[in-house]
C-alpha positions in Angstrom: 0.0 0.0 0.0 1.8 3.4 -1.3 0.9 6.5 0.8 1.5 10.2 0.9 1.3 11.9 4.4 1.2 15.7 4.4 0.0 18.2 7.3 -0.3 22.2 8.5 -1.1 22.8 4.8 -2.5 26.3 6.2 -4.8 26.9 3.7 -6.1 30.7 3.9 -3.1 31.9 5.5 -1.2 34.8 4.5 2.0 34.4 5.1 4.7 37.4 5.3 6.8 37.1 2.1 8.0 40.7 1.5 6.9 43.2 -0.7 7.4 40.5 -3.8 5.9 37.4 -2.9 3.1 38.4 0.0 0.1 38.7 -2.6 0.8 35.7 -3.9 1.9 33.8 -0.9 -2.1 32.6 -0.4 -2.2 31.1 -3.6 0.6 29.3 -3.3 -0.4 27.7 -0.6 -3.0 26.0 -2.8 -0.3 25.5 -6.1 1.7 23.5 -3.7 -1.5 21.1 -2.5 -2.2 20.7 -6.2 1.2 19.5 -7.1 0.7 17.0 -3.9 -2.5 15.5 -6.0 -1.2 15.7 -9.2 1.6 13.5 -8.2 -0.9 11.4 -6.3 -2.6 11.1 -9.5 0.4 10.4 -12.0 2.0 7.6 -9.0 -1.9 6.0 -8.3 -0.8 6.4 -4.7 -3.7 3.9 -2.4 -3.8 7.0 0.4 -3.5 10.8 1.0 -2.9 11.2 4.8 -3.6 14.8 5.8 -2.8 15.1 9.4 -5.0 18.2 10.7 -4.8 22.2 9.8 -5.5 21.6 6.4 -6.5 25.2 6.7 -5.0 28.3 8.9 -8.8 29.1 10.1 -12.3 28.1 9.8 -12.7 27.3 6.0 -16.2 28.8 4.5 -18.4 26.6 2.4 -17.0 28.4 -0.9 -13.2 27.3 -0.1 -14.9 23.7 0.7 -16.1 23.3 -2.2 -12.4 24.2 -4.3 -10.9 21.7 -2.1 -13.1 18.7 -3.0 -13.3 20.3 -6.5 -9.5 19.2 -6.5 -9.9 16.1 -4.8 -12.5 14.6 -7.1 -10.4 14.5 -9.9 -8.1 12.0 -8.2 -9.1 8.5 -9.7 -7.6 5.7 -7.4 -6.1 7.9 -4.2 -8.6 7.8 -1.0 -8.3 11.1 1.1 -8.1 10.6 4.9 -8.2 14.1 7.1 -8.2 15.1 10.3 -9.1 18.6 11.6 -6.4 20.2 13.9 -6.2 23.5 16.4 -6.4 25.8 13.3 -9.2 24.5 11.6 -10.8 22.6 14.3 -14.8 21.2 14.2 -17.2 23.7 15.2 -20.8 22.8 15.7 -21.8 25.5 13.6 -18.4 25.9 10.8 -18.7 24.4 7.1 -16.7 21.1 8.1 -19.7 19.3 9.7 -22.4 19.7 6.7 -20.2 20.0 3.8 -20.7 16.9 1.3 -17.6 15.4 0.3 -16.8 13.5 -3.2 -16.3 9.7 -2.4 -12.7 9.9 -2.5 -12.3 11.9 0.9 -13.2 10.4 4.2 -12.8 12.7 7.2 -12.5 11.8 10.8 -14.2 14.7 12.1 -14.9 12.9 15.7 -13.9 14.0 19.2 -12.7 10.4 20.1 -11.3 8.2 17.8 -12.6 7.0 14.6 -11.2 4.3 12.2 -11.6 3.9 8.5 -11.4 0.6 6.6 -10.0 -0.2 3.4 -10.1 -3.3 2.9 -8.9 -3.8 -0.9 -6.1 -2.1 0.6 -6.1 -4.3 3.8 -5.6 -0.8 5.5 -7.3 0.5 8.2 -7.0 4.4 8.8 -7.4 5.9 12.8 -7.9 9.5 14.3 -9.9 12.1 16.1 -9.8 16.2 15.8 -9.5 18.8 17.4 -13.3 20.2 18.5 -11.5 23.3 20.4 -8.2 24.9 19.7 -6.1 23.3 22.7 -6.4 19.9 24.0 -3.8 19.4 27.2 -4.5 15.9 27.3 -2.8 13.0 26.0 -5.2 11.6 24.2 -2.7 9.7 22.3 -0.8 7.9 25.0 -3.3 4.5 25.7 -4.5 4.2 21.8 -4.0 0.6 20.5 -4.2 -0.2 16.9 -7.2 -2.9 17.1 -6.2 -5.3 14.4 -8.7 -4.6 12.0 -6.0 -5.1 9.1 -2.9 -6.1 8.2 -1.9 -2.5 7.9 -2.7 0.2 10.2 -2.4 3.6 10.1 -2.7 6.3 12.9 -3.3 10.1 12.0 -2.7 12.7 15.1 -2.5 16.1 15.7 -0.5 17.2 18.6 3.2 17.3 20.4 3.0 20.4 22.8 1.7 21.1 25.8 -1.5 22.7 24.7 -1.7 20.6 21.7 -2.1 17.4 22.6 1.1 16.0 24.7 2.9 12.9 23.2 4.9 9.9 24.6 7.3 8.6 21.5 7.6 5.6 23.8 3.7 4.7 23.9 3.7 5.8 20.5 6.1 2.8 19.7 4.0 0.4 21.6 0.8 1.1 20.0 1.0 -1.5 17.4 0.3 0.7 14.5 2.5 0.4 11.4 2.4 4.1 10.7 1.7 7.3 12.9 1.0 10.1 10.3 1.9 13.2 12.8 0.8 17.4 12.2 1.0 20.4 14.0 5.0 20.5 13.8 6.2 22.6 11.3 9.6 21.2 11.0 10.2 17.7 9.3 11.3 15.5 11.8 11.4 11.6 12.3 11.1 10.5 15.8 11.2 6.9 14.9 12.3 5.9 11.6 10.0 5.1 8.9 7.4 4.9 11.7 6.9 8.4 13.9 7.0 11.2 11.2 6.2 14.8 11.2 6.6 15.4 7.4 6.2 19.2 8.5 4.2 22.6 7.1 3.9 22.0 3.3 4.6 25.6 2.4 6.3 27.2 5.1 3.3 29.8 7.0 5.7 31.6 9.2 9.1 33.2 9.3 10.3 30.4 12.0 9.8 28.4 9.3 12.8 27.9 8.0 14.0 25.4 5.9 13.0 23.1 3.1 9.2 21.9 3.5 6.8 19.3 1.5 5.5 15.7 2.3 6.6 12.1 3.0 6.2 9.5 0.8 5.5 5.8 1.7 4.8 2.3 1.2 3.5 -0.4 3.4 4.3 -4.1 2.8 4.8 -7.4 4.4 8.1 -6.3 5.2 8.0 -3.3 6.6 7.3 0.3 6.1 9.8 2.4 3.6 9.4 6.3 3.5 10.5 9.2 1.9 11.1 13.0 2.2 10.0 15.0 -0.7 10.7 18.8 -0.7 8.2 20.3 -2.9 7.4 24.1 -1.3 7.6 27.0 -4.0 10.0 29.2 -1.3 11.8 28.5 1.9 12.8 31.2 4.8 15.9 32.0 4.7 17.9 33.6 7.6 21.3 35.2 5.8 24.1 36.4 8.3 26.6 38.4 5.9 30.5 39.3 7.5 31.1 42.8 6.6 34.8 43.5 7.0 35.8 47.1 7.6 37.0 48.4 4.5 32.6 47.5 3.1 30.1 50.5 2.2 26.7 50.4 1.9 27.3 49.6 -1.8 30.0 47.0 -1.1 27.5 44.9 1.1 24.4 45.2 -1.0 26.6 43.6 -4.0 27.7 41.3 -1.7 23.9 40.6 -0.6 22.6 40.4 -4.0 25.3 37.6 -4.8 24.6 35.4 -1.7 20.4 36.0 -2.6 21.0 34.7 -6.1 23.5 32.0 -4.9 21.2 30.6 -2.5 17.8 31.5 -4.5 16.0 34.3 -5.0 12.8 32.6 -5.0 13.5 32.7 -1.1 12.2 34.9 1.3 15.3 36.4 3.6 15.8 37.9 6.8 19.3 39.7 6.9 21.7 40.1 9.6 25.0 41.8 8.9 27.9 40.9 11.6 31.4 41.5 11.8 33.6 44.8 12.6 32.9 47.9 10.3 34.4 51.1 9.9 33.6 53.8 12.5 32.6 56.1 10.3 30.3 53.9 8.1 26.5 53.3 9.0 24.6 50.8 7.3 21.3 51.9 6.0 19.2 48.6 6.9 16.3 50.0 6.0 17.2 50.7 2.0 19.2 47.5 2.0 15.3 45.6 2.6 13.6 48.0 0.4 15.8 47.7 -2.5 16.7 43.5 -1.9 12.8 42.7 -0.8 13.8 41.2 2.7 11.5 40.4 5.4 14.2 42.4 7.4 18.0 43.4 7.9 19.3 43.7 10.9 23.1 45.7 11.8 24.8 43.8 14.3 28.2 45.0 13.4 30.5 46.8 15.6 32.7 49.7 15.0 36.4 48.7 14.4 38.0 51.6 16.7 42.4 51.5 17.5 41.1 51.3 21.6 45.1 52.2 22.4 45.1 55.3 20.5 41.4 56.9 21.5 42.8 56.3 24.9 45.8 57.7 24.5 44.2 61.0 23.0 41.4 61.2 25.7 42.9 59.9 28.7 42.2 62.9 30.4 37.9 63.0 29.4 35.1 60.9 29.8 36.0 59.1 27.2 39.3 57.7 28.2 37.5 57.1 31.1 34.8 55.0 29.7 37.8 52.9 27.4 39.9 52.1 30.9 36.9 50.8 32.5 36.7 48.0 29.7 40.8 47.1 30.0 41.4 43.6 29.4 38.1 42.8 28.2 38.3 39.4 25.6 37.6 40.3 21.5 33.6 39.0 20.6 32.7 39.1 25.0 29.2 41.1 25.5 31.8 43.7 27.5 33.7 44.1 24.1 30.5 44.7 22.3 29.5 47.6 25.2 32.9 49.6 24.8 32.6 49.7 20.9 28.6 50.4 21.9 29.4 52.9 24.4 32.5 54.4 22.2 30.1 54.8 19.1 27.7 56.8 21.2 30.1 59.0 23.2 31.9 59.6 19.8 28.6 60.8 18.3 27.7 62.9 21.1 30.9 64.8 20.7 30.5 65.1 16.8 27.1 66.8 17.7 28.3 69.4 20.5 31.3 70.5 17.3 28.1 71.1 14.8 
């Protein structure tokens, strides 16, 4: 039996993408699902796991109905889908009443629910969420119950709010597969067995990193999976070394080489370290308006000769303020407050001259 597990697809989100990509961040979100069913489509996979927050919020009956549009066109793949804390069941929300094409079977229920498939001699468990935190481990004492050869468990969860989890009950539940969501990171916390395939697009600027889906099979012998990255755009956090002889010129050609190096389809948060000139500034401000980053931060410090300021204000507050930092180690948080406090007192002085 060949599977694909995805989760936190986020649909209706608008993620922050700069000035470039935000518009068109939403839609993307539902490009990327597509791709997921059109390989489900071209492969014939038996199941589509979707493990909860299939959409950011409550979805309305209009964005229901483009969903399943998409899913009926699938001709062998079954759809299996939990609701998680984003899109959890409300008595009164679109879930509960929409109709859904034969290929998609939720499991919209509090307390567990199981799903058989018997020409696939796979049987499919989970709940969802009905509020947006459950603190209980629900997960902790569920058994797979034998009903076939091959069984599958789809859950929600792994924080404190969000349903708790025990990777060591998880092993001994007996199920072949445990389809996680709700992380947005891919991670494996037991080998072709535990899997969070992670966010497929990534929703949020923590988010960074490749994302997309896992890919599987279930036989006799075993279970085999597979990471597939598939996301349009990853976030990318950038540190650039600026050495002190760099401009504001120097380091947005330097920026613009890494961006294309790396990919400009990305979305980039900046941070610029290293020792600069004292008498150079960098405009981080222009440097995101004119590259489209999320944002660029200036965590350089000035590269001042501390012997000869000293030596030349040993007598004013300056001085003063240099010998109270004597001996301090190179990178040290105190080495960072004397080129700080330098660059300030520096600046006050240039002021009092105008």
């Amino acid at each position: 039996m060949r599977f694909i597990h995805i989760a936190d697809v986020h649909l209706g989100a608008r993620p922050a993408a700069g000035p470039l990509y935000s518009a068109r961040r939403p839609a993307e979100l539902w490009k990327t699902l597509e791709h997921v069913l059109d390989v489900c489509e071209e492969e014939q996979t038996d199941l589509l796991l979707v493990a909860g927050d299939l959409f950011h919020r409550q979805p309305l009956v209009r964005e229901l109905m483009e969903l399943d549009s998409l899913f009926s066109r699938l001709t062998r793949t079954k759809v299996v889908l939990i609701a998680g804390n984003h899109d959890y069941i409300r008595r009164d929300g679109a879930y509960l009443s929409f109709r859904w094409s034969d290929c998609v079977y939720p499991l919209f229920g509090e307390e567990l629910e199981c799903v058989d498939f018997p020409e696939l001699q796979t049987a499919v468990y989970g709940l969802s969420y009905h509020r947006r935190e459950i603190t209980e481990p629900l997960y902790d004492g569920m058994k797979a119950a034998g009903r076939e050869p091959f069984e599958i468990l789809l859950a929600h969860g792994g924080d404190e709010r969000h349903i708790p989890l025990d990777v060591q009950k998880l092993k001994r539940s007996g199920f072949d597969y445990i389809a996680l969501g709700h992380i947005h990171k891919p991670q494996v916390l037991a080998a072709d067995f535990i899997i969070y395939p992670g966010a497929l697009e990534p929703v949020d600027r923590k988010d960074t990193g490749a994302h997309g889906y896992v890919k599987g099979e279930i036989t006799r012998d075993g279970v085999r999976t597979q990471w597939i990255p598939c996301a349009c755009r990853e976030y990318v956090e950038l540190e650039l070394e600026v050495e002190q002889s760099d401009t504001n010129v120097s380091v947005r050609r330097k920026l613009k080489d890494a961006i294309c190096a790396s990919g400009e389809e990305h979305m980039y948060s900046v941070t610029l370290k290293g020792r600069r000139n004292g008498d150079i500034r960098f405009d981080t401000k222009h440097l995101a308006e004119e590259l489209d980053l999320l944002e660029a931060a200036d965590e350089t410090v000035p590269a001042y000769d501390m012997d000869r300021l000293y030596r030349e204000n040993r007598e004013n507050i300056l001085g003063q303020y240099i010998a109270r930092f004597d001996g301090c180690a190179e990178g040290s948080e105190d080495a960072l407050a004397l080129c700080e406090g330098v660059e300030a007192l520096l600046a006050a002085r240039g002021r009092g001259s105008d």
